[in-house]
C-alpha positions in Angstrom: 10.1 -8.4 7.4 11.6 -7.0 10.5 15.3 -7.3 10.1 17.2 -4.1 10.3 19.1 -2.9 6.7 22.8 -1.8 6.6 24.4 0.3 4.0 27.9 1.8 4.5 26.7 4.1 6.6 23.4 3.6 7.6 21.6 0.9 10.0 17.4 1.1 9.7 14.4 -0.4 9.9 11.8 1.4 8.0 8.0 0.0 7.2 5.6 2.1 5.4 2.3 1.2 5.0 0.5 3.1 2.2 -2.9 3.1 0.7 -3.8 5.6 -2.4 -6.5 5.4 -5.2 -7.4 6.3 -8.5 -8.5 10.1 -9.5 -12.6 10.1 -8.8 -12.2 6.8 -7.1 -12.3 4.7 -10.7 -13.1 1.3 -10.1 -9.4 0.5 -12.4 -8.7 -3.0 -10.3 -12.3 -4.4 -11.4 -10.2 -5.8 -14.3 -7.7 -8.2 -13.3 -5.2 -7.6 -16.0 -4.9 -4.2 -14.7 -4.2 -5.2 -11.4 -1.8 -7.3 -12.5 0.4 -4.9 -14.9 0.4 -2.5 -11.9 2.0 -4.8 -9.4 4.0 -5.7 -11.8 5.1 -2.1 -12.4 5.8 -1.3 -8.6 7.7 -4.5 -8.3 9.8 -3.0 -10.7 10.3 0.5 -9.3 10.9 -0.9 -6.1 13.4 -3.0 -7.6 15.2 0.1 -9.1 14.9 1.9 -5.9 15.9 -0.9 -3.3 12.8 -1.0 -1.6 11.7 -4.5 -0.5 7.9 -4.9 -1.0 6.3 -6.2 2.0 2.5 -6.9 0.6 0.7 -5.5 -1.8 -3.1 -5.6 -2.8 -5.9 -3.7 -4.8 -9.7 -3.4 -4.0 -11.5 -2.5 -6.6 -11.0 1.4 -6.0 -7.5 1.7 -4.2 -4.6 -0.1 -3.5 -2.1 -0.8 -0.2 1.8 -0.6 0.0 3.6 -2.0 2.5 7.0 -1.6 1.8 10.5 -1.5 3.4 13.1 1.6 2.3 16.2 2.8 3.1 16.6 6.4 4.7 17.7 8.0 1.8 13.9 7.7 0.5 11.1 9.8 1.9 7.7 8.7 1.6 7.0 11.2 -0.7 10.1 10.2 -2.9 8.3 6.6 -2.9 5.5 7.6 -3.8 6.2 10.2 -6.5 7.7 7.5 -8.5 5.7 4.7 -8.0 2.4 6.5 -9.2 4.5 8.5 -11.5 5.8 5.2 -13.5 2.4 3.3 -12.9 0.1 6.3 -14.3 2.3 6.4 -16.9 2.8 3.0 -17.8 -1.2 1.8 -17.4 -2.4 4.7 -19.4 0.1 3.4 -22.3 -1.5 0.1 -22.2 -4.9 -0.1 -21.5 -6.7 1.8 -23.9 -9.8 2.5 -21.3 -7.0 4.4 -19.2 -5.5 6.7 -22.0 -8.3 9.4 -21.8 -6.9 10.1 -18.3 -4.9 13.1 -17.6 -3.4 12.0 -14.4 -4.9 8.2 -13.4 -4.1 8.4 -8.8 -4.9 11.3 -6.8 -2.2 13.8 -5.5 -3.1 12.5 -2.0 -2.0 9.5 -0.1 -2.0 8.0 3.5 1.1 6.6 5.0 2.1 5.3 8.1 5.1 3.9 9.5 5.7 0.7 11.4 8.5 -1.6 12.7 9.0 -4.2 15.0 9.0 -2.3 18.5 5.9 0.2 19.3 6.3 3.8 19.9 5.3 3.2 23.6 8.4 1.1 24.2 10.8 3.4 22.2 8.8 6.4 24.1 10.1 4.6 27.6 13.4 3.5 26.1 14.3 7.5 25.4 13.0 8.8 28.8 14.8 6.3 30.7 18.5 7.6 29.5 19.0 9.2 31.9 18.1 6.7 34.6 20.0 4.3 33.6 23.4 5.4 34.8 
């Protein structure tokens, strides 16, 4: 979970945890065949995208992300295509879903985290100076 990712270029550790719902707050993960197909679907768009899912879980009226990315994906990136593909996809399949223009919200909540808090980076950057 907390081990840092290397690319050619690139060394990071990057955790987002995010947490979005339906349109009008729909109850959609009351059934558990819809819950299913749509972790199914973000498995597989984090697949495409090299993002390493974390945990994942629905309530009945929104679902949480917590996922690890590499820098050349923003948040919003993330997100764009994991509701985009999931909307998409559940509204294809479940007839009950179809009717729906758009099936999540435009909004979202995200928040980063990794394996060393912001106070301890906060000292760590202060103190370069001292150190010499």
């Amino acid at each position: 979970m907390n081990k840092y990712r290397r690319t050619h270029t690139t060394v990071s550790l990057l955790n987002y945890h995010f947490v979005f719902c339906p349109r009008y707050r729909r109850k959609i993960f009351l059934r558990a065949d819809v819950e299913e197909r749509f972790k199914e679907w973000v498995q597989a768009v984090c697949k495409e995208l090299q993002i390493q899912i974390i945990a994942i879980e629905c309530d009945k009226d929104h679902t949480h992300l917590f996922l690890n990315a590499l820098p050349s994906l923003s948040p919003a990136d993330i997100m764009a295509k994991i509701k985009g593909v999931t909307s998409r996809k559940l509204r294809e399949e479940f007839p009950h879903l179809a009717h729906l223009q758009s099936l999540w919200t435009r909004s979202y909540f995200v928040s980063t985290a990794g394996n060393v808090s912001s106070e301890t980076i906060k000292r760590y950057v202060e103190n370069q100076k001292k150190r010499n």
